[in-house]
C-alpha positions, 0 to 999 in steps of 0.5 A: 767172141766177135759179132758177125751180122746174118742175113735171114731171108724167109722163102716158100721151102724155109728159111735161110740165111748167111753171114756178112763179112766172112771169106767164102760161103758160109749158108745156113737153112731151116724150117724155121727162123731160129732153126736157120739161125742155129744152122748158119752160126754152126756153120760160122763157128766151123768155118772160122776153126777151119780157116781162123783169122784170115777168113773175116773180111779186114773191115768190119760190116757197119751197116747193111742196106736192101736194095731192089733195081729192075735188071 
């Protein structure tokens, strides 16, 4: 079993959220909190039975950091 970090971001429609550290895209959504995180790690466990080793990223995520710049 390999821990992935998963962002979750709370939007006006719900929730959703993605995995770091993964090759390709890979979305999770819900009502709720738990629902989004339920729906994207269903979404991992399908992607990683689809593409295996090759779909993770070769260094891991250490940390993470949000950061806002005017564009």
């Amino acid at each position: 079993m390999r821990q992935i970090k998963i962002i979750v971001e709370k939007h006006p429609e719900g929730y959703v959220a993605y995995p770091l550290g993964l090759k390709g895209v890979v979305v999770g959504e819900g009502d709720t909190y738990e629902e989004a995180l339920a729906d994207v790690k269903s979404a991992v466990k399908f992607h990683m039975e689809s593409f295996g080793e090759e779909a993770l990223e070769m260094d891991e995520v250490i940390e993470t950091f949000v950061a806002e710049v005017a564009v």
